[in-house]
FILO-275727 format. One line per field, with one value per atom (N, C-alpha, C, O, CB): atom name; x, y, z; residue in one letter. Coordinates in Angstrom, 1 decimal. Glycine has a CB too. Layout:
# FILO-275727
pagu <- (CA | ...)
u <- (X | ...)
v <- (Y | ...)
w <- (Z | ...)
lomi <- (a | ...)
This chain:
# FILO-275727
pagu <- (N | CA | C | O | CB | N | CA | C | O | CB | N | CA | C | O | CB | N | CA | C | O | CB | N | CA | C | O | CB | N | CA | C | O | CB | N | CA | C | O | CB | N | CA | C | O | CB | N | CA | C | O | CB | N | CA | C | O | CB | N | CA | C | O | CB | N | CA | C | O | CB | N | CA | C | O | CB | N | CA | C | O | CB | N | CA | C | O | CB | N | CA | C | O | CB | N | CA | C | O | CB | N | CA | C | O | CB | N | CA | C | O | CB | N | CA | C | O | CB | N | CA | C | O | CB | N | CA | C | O | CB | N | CA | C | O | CB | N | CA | C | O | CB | N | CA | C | O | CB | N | CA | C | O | CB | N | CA | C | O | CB | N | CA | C | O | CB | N | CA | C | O | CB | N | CA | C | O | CB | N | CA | C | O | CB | N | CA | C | O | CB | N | CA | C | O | CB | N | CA | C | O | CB | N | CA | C | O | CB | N | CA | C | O | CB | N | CA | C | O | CB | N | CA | C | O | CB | N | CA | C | O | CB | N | CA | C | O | CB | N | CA | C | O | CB | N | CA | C | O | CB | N | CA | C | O | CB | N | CA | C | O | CB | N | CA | C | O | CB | N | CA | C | O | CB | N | CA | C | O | CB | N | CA | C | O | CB | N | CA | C | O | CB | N | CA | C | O | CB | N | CA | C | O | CB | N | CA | C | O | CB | N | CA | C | O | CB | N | CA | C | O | CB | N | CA | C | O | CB | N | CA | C | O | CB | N | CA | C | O | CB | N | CA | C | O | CB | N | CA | C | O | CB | N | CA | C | O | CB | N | CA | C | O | CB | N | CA | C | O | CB | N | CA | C | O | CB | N | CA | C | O | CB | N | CA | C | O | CB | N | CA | C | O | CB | N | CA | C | O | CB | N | CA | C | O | CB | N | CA | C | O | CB | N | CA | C | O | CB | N | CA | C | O | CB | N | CA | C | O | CB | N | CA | C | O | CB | N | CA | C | O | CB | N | CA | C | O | CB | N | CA | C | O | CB | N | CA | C | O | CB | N | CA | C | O | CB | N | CA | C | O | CB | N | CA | C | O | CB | N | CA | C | O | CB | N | CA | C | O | CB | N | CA | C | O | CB | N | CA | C | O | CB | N | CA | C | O | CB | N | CA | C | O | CB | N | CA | C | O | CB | N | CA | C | O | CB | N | CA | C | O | CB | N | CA | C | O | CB | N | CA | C | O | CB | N | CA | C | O | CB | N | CA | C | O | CB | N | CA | C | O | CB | N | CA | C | O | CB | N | CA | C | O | CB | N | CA | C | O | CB | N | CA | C | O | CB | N | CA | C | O | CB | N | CA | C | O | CB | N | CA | C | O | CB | N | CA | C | O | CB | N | CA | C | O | CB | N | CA | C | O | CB)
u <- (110.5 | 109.3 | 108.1 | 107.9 | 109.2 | 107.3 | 106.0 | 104.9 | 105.1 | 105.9 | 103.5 | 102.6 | 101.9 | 102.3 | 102.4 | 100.4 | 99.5 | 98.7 | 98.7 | 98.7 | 98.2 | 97.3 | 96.3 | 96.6 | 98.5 | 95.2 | 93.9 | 93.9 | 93.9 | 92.7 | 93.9 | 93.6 | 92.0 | 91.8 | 95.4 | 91.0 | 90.0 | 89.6 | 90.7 | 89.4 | 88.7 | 88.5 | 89.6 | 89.8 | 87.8 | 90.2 | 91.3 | 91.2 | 90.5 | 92.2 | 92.5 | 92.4 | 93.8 | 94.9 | 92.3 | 93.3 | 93.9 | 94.2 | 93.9 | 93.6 | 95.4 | 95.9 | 97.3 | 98.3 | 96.1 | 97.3 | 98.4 | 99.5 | 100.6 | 97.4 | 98.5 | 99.7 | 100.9 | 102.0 | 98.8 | 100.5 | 101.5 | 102.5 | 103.3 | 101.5 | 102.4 | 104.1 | 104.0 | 105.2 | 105.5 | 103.6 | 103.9 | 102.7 | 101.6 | 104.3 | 102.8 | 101.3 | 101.7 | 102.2 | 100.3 | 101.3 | 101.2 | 99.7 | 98.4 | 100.7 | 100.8 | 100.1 | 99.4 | 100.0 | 101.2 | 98.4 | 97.6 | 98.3 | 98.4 | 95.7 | 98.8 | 99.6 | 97.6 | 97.0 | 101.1 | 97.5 | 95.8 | 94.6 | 93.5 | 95.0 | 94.9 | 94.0 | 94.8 | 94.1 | 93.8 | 96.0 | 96.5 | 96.1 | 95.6 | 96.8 | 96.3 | 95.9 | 94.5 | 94.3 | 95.5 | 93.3 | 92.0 | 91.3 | 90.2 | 91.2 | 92.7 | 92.6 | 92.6 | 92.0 | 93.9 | 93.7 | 94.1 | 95.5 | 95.9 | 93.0 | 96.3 | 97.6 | 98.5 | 97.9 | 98.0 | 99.9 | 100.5 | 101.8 | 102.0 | 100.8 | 102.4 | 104.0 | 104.5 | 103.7 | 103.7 | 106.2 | 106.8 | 108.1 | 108.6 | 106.8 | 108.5 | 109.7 | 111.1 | 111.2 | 109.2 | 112.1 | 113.4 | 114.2 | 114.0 | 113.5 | 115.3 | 116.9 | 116.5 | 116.5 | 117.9 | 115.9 | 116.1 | 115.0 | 115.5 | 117.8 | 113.6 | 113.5 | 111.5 | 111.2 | 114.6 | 110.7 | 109.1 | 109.2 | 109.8 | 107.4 | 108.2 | 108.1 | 106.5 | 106.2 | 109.5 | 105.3 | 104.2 | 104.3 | 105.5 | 103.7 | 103.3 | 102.8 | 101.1 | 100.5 | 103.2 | 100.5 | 98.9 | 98.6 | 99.4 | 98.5 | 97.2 | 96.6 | 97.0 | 96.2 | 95.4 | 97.8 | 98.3 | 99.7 | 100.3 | 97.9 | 100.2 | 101.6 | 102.6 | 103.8 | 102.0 | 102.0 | 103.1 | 103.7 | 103.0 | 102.3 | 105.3 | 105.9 | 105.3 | 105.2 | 107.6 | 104.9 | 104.1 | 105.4 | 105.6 | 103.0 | 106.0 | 106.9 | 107.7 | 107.3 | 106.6 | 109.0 | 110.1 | 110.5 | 111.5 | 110.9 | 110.3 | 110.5 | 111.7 | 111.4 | 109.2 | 112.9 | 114.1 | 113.4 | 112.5 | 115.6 | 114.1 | 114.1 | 115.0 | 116.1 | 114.3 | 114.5 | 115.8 | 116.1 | 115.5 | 115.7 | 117.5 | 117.9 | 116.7 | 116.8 | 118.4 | 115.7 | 115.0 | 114.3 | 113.9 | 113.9 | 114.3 | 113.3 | 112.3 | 111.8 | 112.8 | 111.9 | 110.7 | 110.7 | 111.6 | 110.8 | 109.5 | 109.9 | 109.3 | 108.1 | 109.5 | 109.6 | 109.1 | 109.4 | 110.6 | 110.5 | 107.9 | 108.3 | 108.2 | 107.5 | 107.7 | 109.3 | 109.5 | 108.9 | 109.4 | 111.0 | 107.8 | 107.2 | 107.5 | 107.5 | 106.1 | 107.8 | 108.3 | 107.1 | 107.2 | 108.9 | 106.1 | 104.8 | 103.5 | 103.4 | 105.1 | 102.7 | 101.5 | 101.1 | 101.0 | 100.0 | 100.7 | 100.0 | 98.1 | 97.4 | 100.4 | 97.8 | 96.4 | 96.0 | 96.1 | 95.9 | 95.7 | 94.8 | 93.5 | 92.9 | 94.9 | 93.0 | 91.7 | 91.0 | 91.5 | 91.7 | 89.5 | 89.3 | 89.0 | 88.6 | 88.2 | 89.0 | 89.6 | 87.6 | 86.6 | 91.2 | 87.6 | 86.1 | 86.4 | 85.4 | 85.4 | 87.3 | 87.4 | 89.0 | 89.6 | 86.1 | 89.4 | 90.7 | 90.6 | 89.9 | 91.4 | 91.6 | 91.4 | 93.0 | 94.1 | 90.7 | 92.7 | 94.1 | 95.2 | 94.8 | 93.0 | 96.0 | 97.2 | 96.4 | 96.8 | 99.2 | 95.6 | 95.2 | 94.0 | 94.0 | 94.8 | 93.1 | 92.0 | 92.2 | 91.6 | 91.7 | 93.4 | 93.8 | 94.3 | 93.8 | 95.4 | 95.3 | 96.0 | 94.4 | 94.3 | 97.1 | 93.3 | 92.0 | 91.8 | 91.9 | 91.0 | 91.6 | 91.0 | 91.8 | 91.4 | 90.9 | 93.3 | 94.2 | 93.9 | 94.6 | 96.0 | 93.6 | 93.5 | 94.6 | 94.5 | 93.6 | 95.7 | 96.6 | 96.3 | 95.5 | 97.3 | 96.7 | 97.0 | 97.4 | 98.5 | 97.4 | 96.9 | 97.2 | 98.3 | 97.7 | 96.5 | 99.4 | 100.3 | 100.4 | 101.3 | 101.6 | 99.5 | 99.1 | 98.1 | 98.3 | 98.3 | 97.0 | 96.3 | 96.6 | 96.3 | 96.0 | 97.8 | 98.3 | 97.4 | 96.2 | 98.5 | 98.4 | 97.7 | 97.5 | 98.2 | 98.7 | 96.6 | 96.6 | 97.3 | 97.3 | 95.4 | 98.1 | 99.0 | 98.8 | 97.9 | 99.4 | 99.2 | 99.2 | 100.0 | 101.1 | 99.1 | 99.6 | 100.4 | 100.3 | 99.3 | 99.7 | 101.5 | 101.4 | 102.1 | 103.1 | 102.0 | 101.5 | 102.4 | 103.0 | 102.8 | 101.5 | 103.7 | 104.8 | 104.1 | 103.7 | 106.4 | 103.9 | 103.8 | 104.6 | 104.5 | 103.9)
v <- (66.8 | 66.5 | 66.9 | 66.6 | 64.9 | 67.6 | 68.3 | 67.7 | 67.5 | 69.7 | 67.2 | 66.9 | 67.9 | 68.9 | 66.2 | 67.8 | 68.5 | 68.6 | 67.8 | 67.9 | 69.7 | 70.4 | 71.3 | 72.1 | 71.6 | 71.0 | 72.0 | 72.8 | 72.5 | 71.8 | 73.9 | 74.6 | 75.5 | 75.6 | 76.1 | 76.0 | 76.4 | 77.6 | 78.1 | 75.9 | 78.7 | 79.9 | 80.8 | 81.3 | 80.1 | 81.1 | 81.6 | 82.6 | 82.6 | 80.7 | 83.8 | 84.9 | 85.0 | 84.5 | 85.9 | 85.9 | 86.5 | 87.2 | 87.4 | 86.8 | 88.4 | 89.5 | 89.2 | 88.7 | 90.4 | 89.4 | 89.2 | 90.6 | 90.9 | 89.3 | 91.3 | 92.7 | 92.2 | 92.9 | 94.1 | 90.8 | 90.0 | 90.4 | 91.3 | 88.5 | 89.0 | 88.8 | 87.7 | 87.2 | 90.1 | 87.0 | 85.7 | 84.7 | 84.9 | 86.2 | 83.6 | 83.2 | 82.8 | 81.7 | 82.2 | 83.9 | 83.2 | 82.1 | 81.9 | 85.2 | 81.8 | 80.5 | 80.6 | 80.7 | 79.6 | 80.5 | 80.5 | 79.3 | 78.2 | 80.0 | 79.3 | 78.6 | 77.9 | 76.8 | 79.6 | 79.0 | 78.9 | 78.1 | 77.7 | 81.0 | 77.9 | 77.6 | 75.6 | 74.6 | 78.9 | 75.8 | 75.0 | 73.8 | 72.8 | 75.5 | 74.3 | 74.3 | 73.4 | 72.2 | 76.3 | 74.4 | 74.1 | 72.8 | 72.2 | 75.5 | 72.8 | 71.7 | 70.1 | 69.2 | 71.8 | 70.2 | 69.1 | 68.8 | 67.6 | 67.9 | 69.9 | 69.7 | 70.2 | 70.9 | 70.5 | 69.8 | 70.6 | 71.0 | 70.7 | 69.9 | 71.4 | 72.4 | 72.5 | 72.5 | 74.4 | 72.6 | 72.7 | 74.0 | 73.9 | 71.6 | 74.7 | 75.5 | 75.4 | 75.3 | 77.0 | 75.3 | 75.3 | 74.7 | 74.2 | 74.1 | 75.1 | 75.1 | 75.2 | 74.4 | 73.8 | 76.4 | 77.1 | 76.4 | 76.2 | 76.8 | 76.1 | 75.2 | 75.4 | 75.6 | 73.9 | 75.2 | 74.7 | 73.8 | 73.7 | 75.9 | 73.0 | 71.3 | 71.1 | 71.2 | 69.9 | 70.8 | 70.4 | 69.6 | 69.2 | 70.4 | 68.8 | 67.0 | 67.2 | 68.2 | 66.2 | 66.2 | 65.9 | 65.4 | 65.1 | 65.2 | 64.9 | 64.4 | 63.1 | 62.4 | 64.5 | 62.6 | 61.4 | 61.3 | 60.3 | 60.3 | 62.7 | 62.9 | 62.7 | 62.9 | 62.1 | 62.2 | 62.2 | 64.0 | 65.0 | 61.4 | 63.9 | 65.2 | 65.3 | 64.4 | 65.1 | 66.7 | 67.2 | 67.9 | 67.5 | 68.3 | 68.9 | 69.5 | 70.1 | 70.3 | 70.0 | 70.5 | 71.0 | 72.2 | 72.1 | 70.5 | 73.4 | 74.3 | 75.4 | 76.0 | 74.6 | 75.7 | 76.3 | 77.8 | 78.4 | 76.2 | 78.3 | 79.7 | 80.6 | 80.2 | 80.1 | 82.1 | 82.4 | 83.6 | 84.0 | 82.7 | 84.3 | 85.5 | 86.4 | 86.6 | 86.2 | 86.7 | 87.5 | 86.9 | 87.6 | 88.0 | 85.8 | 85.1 | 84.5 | 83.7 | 85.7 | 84.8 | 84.5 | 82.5 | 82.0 | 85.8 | 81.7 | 80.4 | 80.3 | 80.5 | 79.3 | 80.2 | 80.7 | 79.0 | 78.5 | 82.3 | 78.2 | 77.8 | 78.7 | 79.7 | 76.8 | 77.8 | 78.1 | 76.9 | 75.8 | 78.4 | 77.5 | 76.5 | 76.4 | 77.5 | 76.7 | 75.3 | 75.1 | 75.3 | 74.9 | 73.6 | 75.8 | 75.9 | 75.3 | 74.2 | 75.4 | 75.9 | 75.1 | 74.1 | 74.2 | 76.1 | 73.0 | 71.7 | 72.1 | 71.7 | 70.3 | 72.7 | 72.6 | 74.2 | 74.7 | 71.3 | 74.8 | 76.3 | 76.3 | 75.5 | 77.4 | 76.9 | 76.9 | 78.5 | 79.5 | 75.9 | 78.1 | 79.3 | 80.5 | 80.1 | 79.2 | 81.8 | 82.8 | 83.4 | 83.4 | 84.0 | 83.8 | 84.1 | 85.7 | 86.5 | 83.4 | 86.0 | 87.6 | 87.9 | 87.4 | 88.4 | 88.9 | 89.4 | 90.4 | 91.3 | 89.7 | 90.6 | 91.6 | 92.3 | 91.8 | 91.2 | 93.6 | 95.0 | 94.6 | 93.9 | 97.3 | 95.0 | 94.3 | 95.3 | 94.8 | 94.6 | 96.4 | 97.1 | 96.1 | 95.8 | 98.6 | 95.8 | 94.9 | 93.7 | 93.4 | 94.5 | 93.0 | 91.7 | 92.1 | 91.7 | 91.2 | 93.1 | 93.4 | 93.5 | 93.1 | 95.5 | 94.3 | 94.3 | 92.8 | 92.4 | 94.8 | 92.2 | 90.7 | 89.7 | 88.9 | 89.8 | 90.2 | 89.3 | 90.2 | 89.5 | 88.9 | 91.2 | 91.9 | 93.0 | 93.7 | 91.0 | 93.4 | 93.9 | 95.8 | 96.1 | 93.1 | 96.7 | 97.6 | 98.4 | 98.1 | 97.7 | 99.2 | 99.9 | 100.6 | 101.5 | 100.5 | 100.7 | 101.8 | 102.8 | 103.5 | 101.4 | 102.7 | 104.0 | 104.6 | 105.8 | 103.6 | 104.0 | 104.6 | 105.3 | 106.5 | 104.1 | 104.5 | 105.3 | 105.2 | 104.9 | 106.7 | 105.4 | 105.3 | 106.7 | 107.6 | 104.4 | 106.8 | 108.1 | 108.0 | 107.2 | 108.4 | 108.9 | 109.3 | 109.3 | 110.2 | 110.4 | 108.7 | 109.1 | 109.7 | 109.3 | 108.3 | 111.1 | 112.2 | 111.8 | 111.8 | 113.7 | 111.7 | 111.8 | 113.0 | 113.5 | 110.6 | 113.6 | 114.6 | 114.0 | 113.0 | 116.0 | 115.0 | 114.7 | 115.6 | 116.7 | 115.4 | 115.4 | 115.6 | 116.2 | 116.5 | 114.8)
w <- (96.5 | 95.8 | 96.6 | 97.7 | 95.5 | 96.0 | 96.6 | 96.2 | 95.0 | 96.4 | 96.6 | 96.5 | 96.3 | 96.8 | 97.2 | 95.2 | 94.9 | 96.5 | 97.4 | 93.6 | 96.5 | 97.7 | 96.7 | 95.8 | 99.1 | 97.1 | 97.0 | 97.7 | 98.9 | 97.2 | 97.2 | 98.6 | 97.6 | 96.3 | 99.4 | 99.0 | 98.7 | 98.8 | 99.2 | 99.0 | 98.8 | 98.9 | 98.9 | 100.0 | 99.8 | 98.2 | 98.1 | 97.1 | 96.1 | 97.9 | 97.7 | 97.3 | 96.2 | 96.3 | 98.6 | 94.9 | 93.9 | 94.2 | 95.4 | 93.0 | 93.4 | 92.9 | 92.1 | 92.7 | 94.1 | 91.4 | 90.2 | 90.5 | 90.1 | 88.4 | 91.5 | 91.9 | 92.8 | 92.9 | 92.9 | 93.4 | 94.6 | 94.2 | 94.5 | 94.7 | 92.9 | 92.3 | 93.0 | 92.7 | 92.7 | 93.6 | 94.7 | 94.9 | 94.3 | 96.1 | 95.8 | 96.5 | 97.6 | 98.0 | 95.9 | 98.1 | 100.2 | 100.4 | 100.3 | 102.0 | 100.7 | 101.9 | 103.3 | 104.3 | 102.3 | 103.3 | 104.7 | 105.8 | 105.2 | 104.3 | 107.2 | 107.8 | 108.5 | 108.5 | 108.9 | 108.8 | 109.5 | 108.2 | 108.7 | 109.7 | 107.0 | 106.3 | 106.0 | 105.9 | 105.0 | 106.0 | 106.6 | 107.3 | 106.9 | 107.1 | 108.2 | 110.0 | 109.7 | 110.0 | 111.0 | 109.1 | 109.5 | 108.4 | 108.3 | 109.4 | 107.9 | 106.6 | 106.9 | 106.3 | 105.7 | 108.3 | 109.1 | 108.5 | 108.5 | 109.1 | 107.8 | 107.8 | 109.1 | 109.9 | 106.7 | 109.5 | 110.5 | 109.6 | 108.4 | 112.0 | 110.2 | 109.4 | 110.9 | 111.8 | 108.4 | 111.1 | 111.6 | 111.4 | 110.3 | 111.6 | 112.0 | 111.6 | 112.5 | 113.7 | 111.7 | 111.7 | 112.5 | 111.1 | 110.0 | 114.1 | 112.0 | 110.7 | 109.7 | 108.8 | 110.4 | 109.7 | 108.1 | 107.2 | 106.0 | 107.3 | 107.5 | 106.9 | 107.4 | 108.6 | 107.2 | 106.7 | 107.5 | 106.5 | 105.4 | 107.7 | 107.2 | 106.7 | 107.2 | 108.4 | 107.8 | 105.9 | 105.6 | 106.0 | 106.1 | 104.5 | 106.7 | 106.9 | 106.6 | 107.0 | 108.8 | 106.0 | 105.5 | 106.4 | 107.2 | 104.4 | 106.6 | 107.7 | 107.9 | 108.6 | 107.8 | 107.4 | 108.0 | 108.0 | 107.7 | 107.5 | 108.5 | 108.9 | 108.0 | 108.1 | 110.0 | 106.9 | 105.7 | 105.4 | 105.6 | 104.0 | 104.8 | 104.5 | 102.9 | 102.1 | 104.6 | 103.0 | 102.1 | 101.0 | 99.9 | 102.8 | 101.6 | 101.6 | 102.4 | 103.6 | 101.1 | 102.0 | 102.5 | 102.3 | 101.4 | 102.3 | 102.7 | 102.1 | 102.8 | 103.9 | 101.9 | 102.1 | 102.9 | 103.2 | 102.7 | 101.9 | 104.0 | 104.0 | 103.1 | 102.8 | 105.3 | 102.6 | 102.1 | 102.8 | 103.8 | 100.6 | 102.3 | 102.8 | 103.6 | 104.8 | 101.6 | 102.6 | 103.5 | 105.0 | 105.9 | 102.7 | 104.9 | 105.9 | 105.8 | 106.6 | 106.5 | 104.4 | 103.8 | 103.2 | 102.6 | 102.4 | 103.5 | 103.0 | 101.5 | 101.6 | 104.0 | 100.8 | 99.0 | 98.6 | 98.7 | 97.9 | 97.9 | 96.9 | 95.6 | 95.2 | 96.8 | 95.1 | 93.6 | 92.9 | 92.9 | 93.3 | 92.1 | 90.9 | 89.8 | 89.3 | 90.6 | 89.0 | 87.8 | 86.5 | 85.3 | 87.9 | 87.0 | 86.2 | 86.5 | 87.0 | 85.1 | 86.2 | 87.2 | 86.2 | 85.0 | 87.9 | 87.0 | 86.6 | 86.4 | 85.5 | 88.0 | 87.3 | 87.3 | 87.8 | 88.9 | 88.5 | 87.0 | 87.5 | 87.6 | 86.9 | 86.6 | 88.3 | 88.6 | 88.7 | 89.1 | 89.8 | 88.4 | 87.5 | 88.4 | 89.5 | 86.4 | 88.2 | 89.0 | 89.3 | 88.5 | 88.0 | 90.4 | 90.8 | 90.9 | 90.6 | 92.5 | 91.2 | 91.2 | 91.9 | 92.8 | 92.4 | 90.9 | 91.0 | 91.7 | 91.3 | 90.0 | 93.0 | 93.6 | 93.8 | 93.9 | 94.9 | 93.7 | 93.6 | 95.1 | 96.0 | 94.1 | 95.2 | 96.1 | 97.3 | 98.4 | 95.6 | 97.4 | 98.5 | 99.2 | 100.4 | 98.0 | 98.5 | 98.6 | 99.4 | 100.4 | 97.4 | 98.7 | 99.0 | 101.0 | 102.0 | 97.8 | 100.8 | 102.4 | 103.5 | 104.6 | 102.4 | 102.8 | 103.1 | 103.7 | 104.9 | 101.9 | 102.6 | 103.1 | 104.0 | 104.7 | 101.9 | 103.9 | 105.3 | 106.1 | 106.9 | 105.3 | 106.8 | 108.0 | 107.9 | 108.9 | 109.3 | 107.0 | 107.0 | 106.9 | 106.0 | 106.0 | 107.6 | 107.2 | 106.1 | 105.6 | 107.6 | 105.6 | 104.5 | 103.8 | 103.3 | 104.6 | 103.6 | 103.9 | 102.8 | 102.7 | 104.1 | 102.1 | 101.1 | 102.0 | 102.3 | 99.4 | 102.7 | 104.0 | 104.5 | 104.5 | 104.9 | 105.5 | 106.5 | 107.8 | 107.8 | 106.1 | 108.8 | 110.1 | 110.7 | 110.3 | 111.1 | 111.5 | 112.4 | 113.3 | 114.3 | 112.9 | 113.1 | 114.4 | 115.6 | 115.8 | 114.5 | 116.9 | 118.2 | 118.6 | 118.5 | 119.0 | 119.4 | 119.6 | 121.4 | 122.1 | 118.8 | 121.5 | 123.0 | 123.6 | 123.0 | 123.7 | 124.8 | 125.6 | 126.9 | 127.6 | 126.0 | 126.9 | 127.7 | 129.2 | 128.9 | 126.9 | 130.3 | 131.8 | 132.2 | 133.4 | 132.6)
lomi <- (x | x | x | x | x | x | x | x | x | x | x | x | x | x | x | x | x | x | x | x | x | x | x | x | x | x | x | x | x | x | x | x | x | x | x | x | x | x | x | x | x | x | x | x | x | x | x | x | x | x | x | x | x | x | x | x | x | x | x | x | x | x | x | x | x | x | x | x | x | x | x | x | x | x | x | x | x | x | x | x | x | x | x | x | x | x | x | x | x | x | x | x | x | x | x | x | x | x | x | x | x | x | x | x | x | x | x | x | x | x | x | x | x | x | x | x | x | x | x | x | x | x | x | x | x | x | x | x | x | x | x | x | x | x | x | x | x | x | x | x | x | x | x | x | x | x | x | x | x | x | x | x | x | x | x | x | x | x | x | x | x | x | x | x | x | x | x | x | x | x | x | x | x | x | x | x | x | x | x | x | x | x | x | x | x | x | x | x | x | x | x | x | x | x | x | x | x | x | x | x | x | x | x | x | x | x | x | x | x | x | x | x | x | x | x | x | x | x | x | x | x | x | x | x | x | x | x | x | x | x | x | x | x | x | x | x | x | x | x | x | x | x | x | x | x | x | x | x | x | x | x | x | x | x | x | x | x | x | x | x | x | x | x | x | x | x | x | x | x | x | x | x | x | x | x | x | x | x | x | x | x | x | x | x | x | x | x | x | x | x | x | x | x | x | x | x | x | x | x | x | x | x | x | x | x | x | x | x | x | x | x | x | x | x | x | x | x | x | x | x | x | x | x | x | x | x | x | x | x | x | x | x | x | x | x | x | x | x | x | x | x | x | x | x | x | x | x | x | x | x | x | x | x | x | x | x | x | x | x | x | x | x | x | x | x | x | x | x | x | x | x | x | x | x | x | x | x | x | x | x | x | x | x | x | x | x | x | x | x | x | x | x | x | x | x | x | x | x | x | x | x | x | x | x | x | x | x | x | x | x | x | x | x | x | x | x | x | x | x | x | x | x | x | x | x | x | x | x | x | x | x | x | x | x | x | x | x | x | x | x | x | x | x | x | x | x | x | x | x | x | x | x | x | x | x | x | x | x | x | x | x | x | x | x | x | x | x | x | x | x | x | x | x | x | x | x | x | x | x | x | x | x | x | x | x | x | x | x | x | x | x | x | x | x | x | x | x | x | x | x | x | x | x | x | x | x | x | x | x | x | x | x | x | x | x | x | x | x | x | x)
């Protein structure tokens, strides 16, 4: 059983396919989470379990939502390149510049 969470300033893209979760936004919320056996586990600021959430094959911890209860209205949709922009992530349609090293 999972409890509703607000979460705030938060970023779109419908290009996901998913919604990650900020561990850091989290964090600054005054939630903690824990990881081990297969498993991270939410607590709210008063240590109650928020959620339980397993890991799957990939590694990845994924809820699965049965439909949303409450949407909230969208300030700007951003392209799956944009979004990697706004977490700090690298581009890989970009690409990186090569470091060429020689050899001595």
């Amino acid at each position: 059983m999972y409890q509703m969470v607000h979460l705030q300033n938060v970023f779109y893209s419908p290009e996901a396919g998913y919604t990650l979760i900020s561990i850091g936004q989290l964090d600054n919320m005054g939630f903690s989470t824990t990881f081990g056996n297969g498993k991270c586990v939410i607590y709210d600021t008063n240590s109650a379990q928020v959620a339980k959430i397993p890991r799957n094959g990939r590694g990845l911890y994924k809820i699965v939502r049965e439909g949303a209860e409450e949407v909230n209205a969208i300030e700007e949709t951003l392209t799956l390149d944009a979004l990697h922009c706004c977490l700090g992530h690298v581009l890989a349609s970009k690409g990186l510049p090569r470091i060429q090293t020689t050899q001595s």
